[in-house]
C-alpha positions as CSV (number, residue, x, y, z in Angstrom):
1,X,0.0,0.0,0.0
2,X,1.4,3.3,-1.3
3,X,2.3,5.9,1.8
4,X,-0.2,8.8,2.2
5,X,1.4,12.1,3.3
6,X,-1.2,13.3,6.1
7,X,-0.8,16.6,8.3
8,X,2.8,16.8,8.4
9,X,3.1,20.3,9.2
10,X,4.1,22.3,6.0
11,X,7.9,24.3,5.7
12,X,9.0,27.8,5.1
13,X,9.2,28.7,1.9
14,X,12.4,29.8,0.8
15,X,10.7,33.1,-0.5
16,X,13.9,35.3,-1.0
17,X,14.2,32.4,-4.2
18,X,11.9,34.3,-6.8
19,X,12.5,38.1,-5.9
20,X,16.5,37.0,-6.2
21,X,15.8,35.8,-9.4
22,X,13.4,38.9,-10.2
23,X,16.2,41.3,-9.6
24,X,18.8,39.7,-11.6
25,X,16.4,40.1,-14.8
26,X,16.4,42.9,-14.1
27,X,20.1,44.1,-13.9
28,X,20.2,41.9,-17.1
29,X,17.6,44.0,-18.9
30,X,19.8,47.0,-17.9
31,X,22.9,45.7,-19.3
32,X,21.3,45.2,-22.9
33,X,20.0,48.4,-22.5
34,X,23.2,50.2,-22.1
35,X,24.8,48.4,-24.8
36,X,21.9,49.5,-27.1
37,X,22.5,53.1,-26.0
38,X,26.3,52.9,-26.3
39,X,26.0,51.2,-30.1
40,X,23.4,52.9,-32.4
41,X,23.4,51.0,-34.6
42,X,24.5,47.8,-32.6
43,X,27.4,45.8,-34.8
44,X,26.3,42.2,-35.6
45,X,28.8,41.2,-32.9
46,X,26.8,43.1,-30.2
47,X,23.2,42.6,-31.8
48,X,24.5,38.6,-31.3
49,X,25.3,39.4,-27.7
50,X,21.9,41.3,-27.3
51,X,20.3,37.7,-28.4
52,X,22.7,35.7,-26.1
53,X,21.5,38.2,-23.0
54,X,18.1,38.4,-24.0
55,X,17.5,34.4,-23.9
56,X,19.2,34.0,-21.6
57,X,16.7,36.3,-19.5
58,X,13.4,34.7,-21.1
59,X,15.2,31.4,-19.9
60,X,15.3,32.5,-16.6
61,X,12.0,33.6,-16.6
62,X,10.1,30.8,-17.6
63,X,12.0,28.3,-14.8
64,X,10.9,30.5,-12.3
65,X,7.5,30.2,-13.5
66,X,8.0,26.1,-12.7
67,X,9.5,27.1,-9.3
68,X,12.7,25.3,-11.1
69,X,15.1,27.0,-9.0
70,X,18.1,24.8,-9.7
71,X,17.8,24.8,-13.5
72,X,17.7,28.5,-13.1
73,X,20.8,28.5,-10.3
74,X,22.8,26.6,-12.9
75,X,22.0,28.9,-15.7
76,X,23.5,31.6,-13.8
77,X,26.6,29.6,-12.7
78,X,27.6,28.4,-16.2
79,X,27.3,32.1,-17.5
80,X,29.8,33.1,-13.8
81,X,32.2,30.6,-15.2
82,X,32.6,31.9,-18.8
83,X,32.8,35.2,-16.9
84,X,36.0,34.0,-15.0
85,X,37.2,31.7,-17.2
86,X,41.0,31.8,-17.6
87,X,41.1,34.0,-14.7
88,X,42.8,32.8,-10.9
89,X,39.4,32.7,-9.4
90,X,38.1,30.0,-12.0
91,X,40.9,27.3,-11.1
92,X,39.1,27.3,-7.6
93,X,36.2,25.9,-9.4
94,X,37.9,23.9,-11.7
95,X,35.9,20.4,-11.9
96,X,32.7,21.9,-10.4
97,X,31.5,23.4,-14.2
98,X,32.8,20.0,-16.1
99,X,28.9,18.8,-14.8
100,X,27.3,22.1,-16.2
101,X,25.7,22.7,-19.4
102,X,28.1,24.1,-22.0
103,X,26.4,27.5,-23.4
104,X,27.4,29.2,-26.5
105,X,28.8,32.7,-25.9
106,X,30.9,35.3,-27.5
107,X,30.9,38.1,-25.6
108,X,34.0,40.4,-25.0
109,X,34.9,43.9,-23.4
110,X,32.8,46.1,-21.5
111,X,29.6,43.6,-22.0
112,X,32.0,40.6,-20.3
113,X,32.5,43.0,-17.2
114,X,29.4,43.9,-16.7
115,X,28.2,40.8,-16.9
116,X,30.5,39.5,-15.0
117,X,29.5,42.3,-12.1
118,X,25.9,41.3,-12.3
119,X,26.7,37.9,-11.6
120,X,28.8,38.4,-8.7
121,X,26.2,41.0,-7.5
122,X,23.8,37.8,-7.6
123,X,26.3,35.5,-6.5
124,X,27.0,37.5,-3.4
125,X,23.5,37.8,-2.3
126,X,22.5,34.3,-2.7
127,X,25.3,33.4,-0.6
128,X,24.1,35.7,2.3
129,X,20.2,34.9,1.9
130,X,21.4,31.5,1.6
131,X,23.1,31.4,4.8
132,X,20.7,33.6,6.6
133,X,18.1,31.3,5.8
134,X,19.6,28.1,7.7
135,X,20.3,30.2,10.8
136,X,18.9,29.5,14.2
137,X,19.4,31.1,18.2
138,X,18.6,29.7,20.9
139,X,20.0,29.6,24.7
140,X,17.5,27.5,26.2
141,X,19.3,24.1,27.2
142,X,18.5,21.2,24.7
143,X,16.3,17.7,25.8
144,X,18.3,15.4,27.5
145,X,17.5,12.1,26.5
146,X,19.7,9.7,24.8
147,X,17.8,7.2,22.7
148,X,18.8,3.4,21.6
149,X,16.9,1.2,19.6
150,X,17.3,-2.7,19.9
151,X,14.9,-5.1,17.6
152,X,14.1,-8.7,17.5
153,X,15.7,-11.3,19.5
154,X,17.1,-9.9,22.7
155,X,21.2,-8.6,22.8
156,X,23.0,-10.9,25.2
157,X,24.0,-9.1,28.6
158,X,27.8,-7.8,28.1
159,X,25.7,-6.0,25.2
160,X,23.7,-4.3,27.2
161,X,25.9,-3.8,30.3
162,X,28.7,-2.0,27.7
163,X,25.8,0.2,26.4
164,X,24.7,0.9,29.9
165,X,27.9,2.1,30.9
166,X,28.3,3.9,28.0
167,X,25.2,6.1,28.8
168,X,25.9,6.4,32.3
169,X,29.7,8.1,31.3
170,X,27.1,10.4,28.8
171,X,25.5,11.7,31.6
172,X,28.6,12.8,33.7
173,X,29.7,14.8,30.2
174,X,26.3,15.9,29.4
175,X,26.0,20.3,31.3
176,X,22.1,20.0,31.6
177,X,19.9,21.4,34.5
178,X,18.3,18.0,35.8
179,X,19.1,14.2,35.0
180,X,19.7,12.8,31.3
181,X,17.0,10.2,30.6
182,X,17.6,7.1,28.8
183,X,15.5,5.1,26.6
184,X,15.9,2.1,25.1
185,X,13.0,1.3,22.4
186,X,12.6,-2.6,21.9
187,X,9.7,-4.9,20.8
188,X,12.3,-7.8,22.3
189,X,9.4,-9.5,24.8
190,X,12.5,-10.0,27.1
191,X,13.3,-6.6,27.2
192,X,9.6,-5.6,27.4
193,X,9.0,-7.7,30.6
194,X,11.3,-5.2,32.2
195,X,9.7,-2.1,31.2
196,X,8.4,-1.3,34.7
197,X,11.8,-1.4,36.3
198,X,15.1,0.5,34.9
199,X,17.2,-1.8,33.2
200,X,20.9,-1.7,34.9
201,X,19.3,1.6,36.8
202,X,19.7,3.0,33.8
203,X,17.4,2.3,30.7
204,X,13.7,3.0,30.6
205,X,12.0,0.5,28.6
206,X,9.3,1.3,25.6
207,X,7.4,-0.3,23.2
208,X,8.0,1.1,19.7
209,X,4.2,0.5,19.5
210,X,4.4,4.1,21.3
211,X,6.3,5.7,18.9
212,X,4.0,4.1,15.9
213,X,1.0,5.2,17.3
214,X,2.4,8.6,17.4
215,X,3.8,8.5,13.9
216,X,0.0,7.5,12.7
217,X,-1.2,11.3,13.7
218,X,1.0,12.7,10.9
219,X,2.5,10.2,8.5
220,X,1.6,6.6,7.5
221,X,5.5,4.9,8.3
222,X,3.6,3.0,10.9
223,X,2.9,0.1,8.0
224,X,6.7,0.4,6.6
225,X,7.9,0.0,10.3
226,X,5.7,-3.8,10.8
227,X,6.6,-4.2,7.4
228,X,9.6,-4.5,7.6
229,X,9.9,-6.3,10.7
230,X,7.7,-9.1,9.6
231,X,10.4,-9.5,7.1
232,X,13.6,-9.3,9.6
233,X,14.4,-6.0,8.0
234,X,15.4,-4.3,11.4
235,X,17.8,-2.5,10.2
236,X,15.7,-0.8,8.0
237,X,12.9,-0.8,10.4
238,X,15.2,1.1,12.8
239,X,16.0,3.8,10.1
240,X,12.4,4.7,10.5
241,X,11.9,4.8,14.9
242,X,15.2,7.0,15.5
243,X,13.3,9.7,13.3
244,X,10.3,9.3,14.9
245,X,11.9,9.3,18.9
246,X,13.8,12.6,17.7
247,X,10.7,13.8,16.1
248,X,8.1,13.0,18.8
249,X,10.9,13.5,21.6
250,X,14.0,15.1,20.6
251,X,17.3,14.2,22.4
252,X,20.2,12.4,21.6
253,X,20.1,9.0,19.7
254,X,23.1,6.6,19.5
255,X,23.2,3.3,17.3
256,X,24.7,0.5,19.8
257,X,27.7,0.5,18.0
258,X,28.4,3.3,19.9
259,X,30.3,2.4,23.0
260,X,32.6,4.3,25.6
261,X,36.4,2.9,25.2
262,X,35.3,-0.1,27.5
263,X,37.8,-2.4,24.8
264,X,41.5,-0.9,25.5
265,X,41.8,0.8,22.2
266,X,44.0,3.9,24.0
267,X,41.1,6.2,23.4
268,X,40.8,8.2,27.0
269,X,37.2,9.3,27.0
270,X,37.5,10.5,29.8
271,X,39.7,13.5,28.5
272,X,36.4,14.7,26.6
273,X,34.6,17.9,26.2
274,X,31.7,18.9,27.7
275,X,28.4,18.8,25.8
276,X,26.1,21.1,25.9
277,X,23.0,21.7,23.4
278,X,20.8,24.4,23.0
279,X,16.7,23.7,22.3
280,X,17.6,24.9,18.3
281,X,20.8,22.7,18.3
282,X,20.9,20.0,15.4
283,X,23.7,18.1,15.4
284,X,25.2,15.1,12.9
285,X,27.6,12.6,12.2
286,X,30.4,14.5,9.8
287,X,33.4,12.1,8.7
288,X,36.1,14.6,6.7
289,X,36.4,12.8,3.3
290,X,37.8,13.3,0.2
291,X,36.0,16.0,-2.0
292,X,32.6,14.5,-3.4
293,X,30.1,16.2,-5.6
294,X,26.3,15.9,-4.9
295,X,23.5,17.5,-6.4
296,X,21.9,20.3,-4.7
297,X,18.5,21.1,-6.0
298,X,15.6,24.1,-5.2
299,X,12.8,22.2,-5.7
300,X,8.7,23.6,-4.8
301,X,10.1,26.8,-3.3
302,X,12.7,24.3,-1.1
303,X,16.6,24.3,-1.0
304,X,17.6,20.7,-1.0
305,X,20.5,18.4,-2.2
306,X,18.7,15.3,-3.4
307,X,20.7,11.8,-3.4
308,X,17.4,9.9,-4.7
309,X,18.9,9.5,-8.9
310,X,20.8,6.5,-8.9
311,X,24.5,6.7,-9.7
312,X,23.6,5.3,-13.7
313,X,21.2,8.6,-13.6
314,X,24.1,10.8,-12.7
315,X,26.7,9.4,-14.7
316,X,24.1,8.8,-17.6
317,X,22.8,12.7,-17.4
318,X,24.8,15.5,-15.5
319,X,22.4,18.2,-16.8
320,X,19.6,17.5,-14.2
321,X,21.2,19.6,-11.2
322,X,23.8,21.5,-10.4
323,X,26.3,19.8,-8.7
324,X,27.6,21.2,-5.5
325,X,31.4,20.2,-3.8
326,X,31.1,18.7,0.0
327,X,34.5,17.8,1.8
328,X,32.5,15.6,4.2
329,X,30.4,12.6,4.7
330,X,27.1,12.7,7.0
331,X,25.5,9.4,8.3
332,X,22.7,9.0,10.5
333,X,24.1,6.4,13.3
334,X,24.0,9.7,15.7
335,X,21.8,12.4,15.5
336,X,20.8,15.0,18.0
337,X,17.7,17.3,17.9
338,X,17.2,19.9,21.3
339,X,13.8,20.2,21.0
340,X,10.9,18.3,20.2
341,X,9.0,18.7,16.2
342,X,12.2,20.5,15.1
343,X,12.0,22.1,11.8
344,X,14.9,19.9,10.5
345,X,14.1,16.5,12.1
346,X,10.1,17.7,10.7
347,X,12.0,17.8,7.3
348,X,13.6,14.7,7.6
349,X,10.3,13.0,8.2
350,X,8.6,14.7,5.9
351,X,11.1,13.3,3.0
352,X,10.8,10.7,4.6
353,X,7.5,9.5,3.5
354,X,8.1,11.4,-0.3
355,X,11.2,8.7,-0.5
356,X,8.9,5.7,0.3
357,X,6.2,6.9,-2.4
358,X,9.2,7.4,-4.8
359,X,9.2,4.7,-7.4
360,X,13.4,4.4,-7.7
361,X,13.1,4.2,-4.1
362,X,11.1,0.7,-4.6
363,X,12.7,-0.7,-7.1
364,X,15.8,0.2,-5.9
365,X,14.8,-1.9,-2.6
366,X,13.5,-4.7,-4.5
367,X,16.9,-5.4,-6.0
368,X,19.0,-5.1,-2.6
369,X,16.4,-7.5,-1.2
370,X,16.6,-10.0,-4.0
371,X,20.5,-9.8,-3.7
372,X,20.5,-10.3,-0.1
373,X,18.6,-13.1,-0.2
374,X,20.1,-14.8,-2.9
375,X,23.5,-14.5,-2.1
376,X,26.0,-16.4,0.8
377,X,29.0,-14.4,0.6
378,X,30.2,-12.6,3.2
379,X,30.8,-9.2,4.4
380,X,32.9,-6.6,1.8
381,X,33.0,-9.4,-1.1
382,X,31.0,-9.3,-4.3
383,X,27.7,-8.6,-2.3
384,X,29.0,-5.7,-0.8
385,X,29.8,-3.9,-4.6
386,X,26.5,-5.3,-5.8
387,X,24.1,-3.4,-3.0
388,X,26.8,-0.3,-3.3
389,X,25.8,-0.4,-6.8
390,X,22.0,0.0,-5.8
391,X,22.2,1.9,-2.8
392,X,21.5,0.4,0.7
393,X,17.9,1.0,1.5
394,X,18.8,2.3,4.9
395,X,21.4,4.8,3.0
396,X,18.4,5.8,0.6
397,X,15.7,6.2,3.4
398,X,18.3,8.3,5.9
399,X,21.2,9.2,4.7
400,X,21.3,9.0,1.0
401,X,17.7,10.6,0.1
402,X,16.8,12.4,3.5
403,X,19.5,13.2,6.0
404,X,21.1,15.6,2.8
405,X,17.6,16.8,2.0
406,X,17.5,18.7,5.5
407,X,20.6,19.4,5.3
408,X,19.6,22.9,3.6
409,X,18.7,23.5,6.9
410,X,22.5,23.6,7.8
411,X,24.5,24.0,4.8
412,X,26.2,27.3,4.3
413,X,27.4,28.1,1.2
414,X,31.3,29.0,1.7
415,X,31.8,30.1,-2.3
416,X,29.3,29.7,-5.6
417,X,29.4,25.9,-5.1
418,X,31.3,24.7,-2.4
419,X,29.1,23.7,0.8
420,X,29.9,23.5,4.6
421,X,28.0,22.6,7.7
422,X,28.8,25.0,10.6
423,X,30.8,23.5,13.1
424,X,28.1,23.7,15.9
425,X,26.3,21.3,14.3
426,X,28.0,18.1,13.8
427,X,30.0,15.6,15.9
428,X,32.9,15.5,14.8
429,X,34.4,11.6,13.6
430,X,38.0,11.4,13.8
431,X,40.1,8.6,12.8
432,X,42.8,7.3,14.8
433,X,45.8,5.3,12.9
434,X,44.5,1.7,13.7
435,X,41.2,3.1,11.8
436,X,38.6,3.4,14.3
437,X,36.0,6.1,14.6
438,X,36.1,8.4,17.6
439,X,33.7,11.1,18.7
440,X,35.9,12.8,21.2
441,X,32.9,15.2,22.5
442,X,31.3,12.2,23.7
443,X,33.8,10.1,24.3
444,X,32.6,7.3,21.9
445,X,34.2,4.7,19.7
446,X,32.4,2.8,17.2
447,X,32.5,-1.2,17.2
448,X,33.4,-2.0,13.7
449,X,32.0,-4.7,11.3
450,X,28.5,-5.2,12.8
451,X,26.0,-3.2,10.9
452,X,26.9,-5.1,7.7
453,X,25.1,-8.4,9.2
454,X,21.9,-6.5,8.1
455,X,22.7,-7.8,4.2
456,X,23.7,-11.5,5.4
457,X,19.6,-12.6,5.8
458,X,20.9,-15.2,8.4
459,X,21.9,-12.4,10.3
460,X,19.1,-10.3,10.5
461,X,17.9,-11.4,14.3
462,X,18.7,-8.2,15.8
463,X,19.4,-4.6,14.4
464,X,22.9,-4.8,15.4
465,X,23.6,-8.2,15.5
466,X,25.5,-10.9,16.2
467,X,27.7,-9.2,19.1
């Protein structure tokens, strides 16, 4: 049964989009209007030109008609480049307008400069509208909760004892007025039997059946969830509930990968920093990687960078976006929200249910399935290209199609098309020279090699499983 979007609360407008654009016509009209007054007659050179500049308007026009805000963004972009081309400014960029749409220009001399200065006049005040518009204050201090999920058959106890201890060291870190809660969502009947007492002294219990009847006053994921948990898809299933406790709760959530250095790895987390969120902070996982390009779309009066074409799509047809440079990768095994129905873990949600109704979302799913259930080899062999090649469905639901998507939220534009998230709202992952993760903030390593079980069908007891 197809998803239905229900009342999901509507977002902002980016309405500085279309008066932007409005004003740049504008200074374009000018410009062919001083030429004309300059060259009575025009030369055929010129009167060329004056046809360049004028589609080139009409063009812009007509995608902000559509609300086609990218198509329009690129337009201007490619005509920046020519601007700068050969110049020291343009070998910044270099790379960034091989994915644009090659233009046919010949324009020279005073018409070059001040083209060039309407451009930058644009560039300059996307830039700062841009980044206004992903701004948010706050001093109040942020929920303290940190949330874990844990599905199908129970973990065993040194699991749960490590995770325990784990929160517990959380807590001593964590500047808050009052006590950190912790919950631990489960539909383990193990786990649920406890739900009256705190596990360890530590972990209140809850039924996910809590968080699904919440999720049923403003999306349908509640049939996705027991969907996929009827198949053993906890992973997936999981993908789904940490949204929903940030959404419904806000807090902190952790996958159980997540431990303190309980494991002798020389990583003192005890030398950490302290943490303290505000009620607008939004924070995510950011691993520094080598430079990738993504493409960043401005879609129904909405800034987003859209991961949903497959990689055959982008390789196959560069002209659908414009492409945007990120020196980072985000993942969705931590998250934090400081307040409950934030506007970016709203938008996450909200994706959320436009991914599942997405047809390259589905079929997309149906071939990991059929590859995971066909095949018996093991962890980063052939199966491991194969589901790379058509995405992971909990990369597509959360990090691949939705986490970016919000992401405008937080992304600052540091030049024309580079991108940055500000530092206050990510956890930083750092690398040590053995290769583990560490969150120094938080004093957390990551257990390797587990989450991969989910593509291994024999595996698929528990969301993190086997420990």
């Amino acid at each position: 049964m197809p998803l239905q979007r229900l009342d999901l609360p509507s977002i902002e407008s980016n309405y500085w989009l279309k008066p932007l654009f409005e004003m740049l016509c504008v200074r374009l009209q000018q410009v062919i209007d001083d030429v004309v007054a300059d060259q009575l007659p025009p030369s055929p050179k010129t009167s060329r030109c004056i046809a360049v500049l004028q589609r080139f308007i009409e063009i812009i026009q007509a995608y902000q008609r559509k609300n086609n805000f990218s198509n329009a963004y690129l337009l201007v972009c490619q005509v920046y480049f020519y601007c700068i081309k050969d110049t020291d400014e343009h070998k910044k960029y270099r790379g960034g307008d091989a994915c644009m749409i090659k233009i046919d220009l010949d324009l020279s001399g005073p018409i070059k400069d001040q083209l060039l200065l309407v451009c930058n006049i644009f560039m300059s005040q996307f830039q700062k509208n841009f980044n206004q518009s992903v701004q948010q204050l706050s001093s109040e201090d942020g929920v303290a909760i940190i949330h874990r999920v844990w599905l199908g058959s129970s973990p065993d106890e040194e699991c749960l004892i490590r995770v325990a201890n784990t929160n517990r060291n959380l807590e001593r870190h964590w500047r808050v007025k009052g006590r950190v809660a912790h919950i631990l969502w489960t539909n383990a009947p193990t786990l649920l039997a406890q739900k009256h007492s705190k596990l360890y002294g530590v972990f209140e219990i809850k039924d996910i059946n809590e968080l699904m009847v919440l999720a049923d006053k403003v999306c349908d994921l509640n049939t996705r969830v027991r969907s996929y948990i009827l198949w053993k898809q906890y992973s997936y299933a999981c993908d789904i509930l940490r949204i929903l406790a940030l959404y419904f709760y806000g807090g902190l959530y952790l996958d159980f990968t997540w431990v303190s250095d309980f494991i002798g790895t020389g990583f003192d987390a005890t030398k950490n920093d302290v943490f303290s969120p505000k009620k607008s902070t939004d924070k995510i996982y950011k691993e520094l990687s080598s430079e990738r390009i993504i493409p960043f779309h401005f879609q129904h009066d909405k800034v987003t960078n859209d991961h949903l074409l497959t990689h055959e799509l982008i390789s196959r047809d560069k002209r659908s976006s414009a492409f945007m440079h990120v020196n980072h990768f985000v993942d969705n095994n931590i998250l934090y929200s400081g307040a409950q129905e934030s506007p970016f873990i709203r938008e996450i949600l909200e994706n959320m249910v436009d991914t599942y109704e997405n047809d390259k979302t589905q079929n997309s799913y149906g071939k990991i399935l059929k590859l995971t259930h066909q095949s018996k080899l093991p962890h980063k062999t052939l199966i491991h290209k194969q589901l790379r090649k058509h995405f992971i469905p909990g990369r597509v639901i959360t990090c691949a199609g939705i986490l970016p998507a919000a992401l405008r939220r937080m992304y600052f534009l540091a030049s024309v098309i580079h991108l940055r998230i500000p530092d206050d709202n990510v956890f930083f992952v750092a690398t040590d020279k053995e290769g583990n993760r560490l969150i120094r903030q938080l004093g957390l390593f990551k257990l390797q090699g587990l989450s991969w079980a989910k593509v291994d069908s024999k595996k698929q007891g528990s969301v993190e499983a086997p420990f």
